[in-house]
Structure formats: structure tokens, C-alpha cells
N, C-alpha and C positions, 0 to 999 in steps of 0.2 A: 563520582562517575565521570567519563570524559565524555567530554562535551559533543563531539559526533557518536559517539555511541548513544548519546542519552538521547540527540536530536533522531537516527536513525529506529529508536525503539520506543521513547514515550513520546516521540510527535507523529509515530507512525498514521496514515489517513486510515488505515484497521483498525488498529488499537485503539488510537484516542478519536481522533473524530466520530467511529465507531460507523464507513459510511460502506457504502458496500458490498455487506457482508452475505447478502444473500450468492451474489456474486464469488467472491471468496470460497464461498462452502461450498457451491455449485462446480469451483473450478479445480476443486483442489482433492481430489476422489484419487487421482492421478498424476504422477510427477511430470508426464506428457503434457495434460489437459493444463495444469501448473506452468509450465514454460512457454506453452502458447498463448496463455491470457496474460501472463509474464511481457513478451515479446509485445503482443495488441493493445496494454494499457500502456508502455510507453512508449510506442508508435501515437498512440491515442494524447498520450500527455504532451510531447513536445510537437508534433504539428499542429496542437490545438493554439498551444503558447508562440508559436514560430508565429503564425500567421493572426493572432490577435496584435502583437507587440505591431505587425508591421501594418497593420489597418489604424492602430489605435488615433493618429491624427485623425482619419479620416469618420471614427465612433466617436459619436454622439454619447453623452449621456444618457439622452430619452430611448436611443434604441439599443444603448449595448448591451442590456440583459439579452433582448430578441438575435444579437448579432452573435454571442456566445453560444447559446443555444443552435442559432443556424452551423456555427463554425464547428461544432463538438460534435454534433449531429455530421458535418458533412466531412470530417476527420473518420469518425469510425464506419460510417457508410465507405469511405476508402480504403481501413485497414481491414474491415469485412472481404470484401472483394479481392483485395492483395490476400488476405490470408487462407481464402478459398482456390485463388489461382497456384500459388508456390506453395501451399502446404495446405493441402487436403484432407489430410489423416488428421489432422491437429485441428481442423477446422471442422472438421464434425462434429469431434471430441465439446466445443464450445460455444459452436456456432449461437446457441439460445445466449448464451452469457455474451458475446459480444454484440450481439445485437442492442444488450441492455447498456456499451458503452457510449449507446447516443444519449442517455440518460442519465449518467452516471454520475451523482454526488461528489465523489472526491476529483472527477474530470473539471467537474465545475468549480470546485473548492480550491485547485488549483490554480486554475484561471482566474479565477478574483486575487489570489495571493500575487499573480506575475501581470497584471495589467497596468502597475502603471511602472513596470521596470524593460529597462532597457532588452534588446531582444537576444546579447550576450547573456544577462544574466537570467532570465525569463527561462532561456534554454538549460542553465545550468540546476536553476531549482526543479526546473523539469524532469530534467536528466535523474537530480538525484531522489526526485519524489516516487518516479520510477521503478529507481533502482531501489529504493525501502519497500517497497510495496511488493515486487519482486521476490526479496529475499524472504519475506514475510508467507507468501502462499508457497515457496517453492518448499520452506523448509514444512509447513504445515503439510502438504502434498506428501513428502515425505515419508512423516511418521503414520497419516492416514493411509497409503498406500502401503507403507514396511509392515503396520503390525494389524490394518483392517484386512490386507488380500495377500500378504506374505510374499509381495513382490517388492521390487524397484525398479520405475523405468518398462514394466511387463516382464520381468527375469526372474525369476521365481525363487527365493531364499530357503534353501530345505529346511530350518528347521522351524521358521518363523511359518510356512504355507503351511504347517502341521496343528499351528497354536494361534490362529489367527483374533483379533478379537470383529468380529464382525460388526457391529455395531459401528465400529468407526470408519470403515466404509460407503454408510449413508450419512442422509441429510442429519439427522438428529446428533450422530455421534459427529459431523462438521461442526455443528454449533457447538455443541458442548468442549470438544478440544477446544476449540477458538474462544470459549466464554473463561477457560482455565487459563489460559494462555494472555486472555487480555487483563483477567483477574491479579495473575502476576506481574503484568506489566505496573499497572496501577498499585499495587502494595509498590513496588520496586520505586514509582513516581515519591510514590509518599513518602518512603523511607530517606531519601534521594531533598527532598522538601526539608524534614524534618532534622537531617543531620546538616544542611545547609544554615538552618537557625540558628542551631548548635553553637555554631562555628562561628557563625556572625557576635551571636552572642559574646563566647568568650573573646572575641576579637574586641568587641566593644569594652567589656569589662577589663581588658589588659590594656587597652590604651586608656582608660580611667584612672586605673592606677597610677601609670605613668605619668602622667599629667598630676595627679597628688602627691605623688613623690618629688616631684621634680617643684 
């Protein structure tokens, strides 16, 4: 598997750290609700990382848990209020959930990964922790909204609004996609693992040979 592919899907903070999810399922009813938590988790992720990187001289060890916490915290109390003033519709849609990004696991799971890196790259894993995370609910948002309410976007599919499966419209039928979905991931990790030893393998045993041969 290639290598941004495989970092993009089995290092996903969904999939594998498995952190958020209640969030995820919450936000993802909707391919709207999906783009605006899309948009607020990486507002969320890179001002968190922006402005640790540039305090980090100034953090302590004894206080930077407490300093993280303050900054995550005072990051999505920002993207709250920015995403209630210029987009309203979308901020209702999620308003509970983004409240939960002052709290938020892989907000902080990030921040630990980019605190002792410079404020270039701090932004770039930011950027692209974002963007996996993103592509992750939007496409979920997707299939929950196509085949639980026979829409996309609120636009109504004729034949799909005729055959709906309701269930995956709610919370139960969020998890359950998301638990098939991360179930596939993890086979795909393993198989990914396993054909990787393979390899190693035969590689080792072919330069044994060589070396007896020779």
C-alpha cells in the first residue's frame, strides 16, 4: 500500500486512535453538518499547534498540560463564535459538537505529536491531520445522508428517498457504519502487516542464499 495512503487511512485519529467518535457520529447525519465540523476541527487543529509551537519557549513542563488545555479550550471558544457569526445554518447544525472541541482527544493527541516541532512543520501535520479527518466524516456524512434520508447536501435523490434505510440516519446506525468501516480498516492494517513480513522474509532468505552461493 502506499505510504500516504496508508498514513491517510490506518493512522487516521478515527480509525485508529478510535478518539472522538461520539463527535463523528453526532456530526455526520449530514453532508452540511460534515463540512462544518470538517472546517472547525481544522480551524481547531492548526491554531491550537500555531500558537503552542510559538509559546513553547516560554512552557514549562510543570504547566504545559494546564497550558494545552487552556490554548484548545481558547482555540475552539474562537472557532465557536467565528462559526456562529459567518455561518449560522451550519452552526446550529453542530453547535453541541463543537462545543465538545474544547475537549476533544485527538485535538489534544495532536498537540502532544507537534510540540516539540518547529512551527512550519507543526502546521503542516496539522494541516494534514485535518485534512484525514475531514475526508473521513465527509465521506461517512455521505453514505449516511445518500442511503439513511435519500438526499445529498438536502437535494433529494428520487430513487434512493423512495428506499431509504433509516436506521443509518441515527445515532445507532452512526456507530455501526463507523464500527464496519474502522473494522475494515484494521483487517486492511493487518493484511498490510502481514504481506510486509512476507517480503522481509523472502528478502532475507534470497540474500542467504546469495551469500552461499557466492
Amino acid at each position: 500500500m502506499d505510504s500516504k495512503l496508508e498514513k491517510s487511512i490506518m493512522n487516521n485519529p478515527v480509525f485508529i486512535l478510535f478518539l472522538a467518535t461520539a463527535v463523528v457520529v453526532g456530526s455526520t447525519a449530514t453532508v452540511k453538518g460534515a463540512l462544518t465540523m470538517s472546517i472547525s476541527v481544522l480551524a481547531v487543529l492548526v491554531l491550537s499547534a500555531l500558537l503552542l509551537t510559538l509559546l513553547n519557549k516560554v512552557i514549562t513542563d510543570d504547566i504545559r498540560f494546564i497550558s494545552t488545555v487552556i490554548i484548545v479550550a481558547g482555540t475552539a471558544s474562537l472557532v465557536q463564535m467565528l462559526m456562529n457569526a459567518f455561518l449560522p445554518a451550519g452552526y446550529k447544525m453542530v453547535s453541541l459538537y463543537l462545543a465538545v472541541l474544547a475537549v476533544d482527544l485527538s485535538v489534544f493527541a495532536n498537540c502532544k505529536d507537534v510540540k516539540n516541532d518547529s512551527t512550519a512543520v507543526a502546521l503542516k501535520k496539522s494541516f494534514k491531520t485535518g485534512l484525514y479527518y475531514a475526508v473521513v466524516i465527509l465521506v461517512l456524512a455521505l453514505f449516511r445522508e445518500a442511503f439513511g434520508m435519500g438526499s445529498i447536501y438536502g437535494h433529494a435523490l428520487p430513487w434512493l428517498s423512495e428506499n431509504t434505510i433509516a436506521v443509518l440516519s441515527t445515532a445507532p446506525g452512526g456507530y455501526m457504519l463507523l464500527a464496519f468501516v474502522m473494522a475494515f480498516c484494521n483487517k486492511g492494517e493487518k493484511s498490510t502487516e502481514k504481506l510486509s513480513t512476507v517480503l522481509t522474509d523472502e528478502c532475507t532468505c534470497k540474500c542467504a542464499c546469495e551469500k552461499e552461493g557466492e
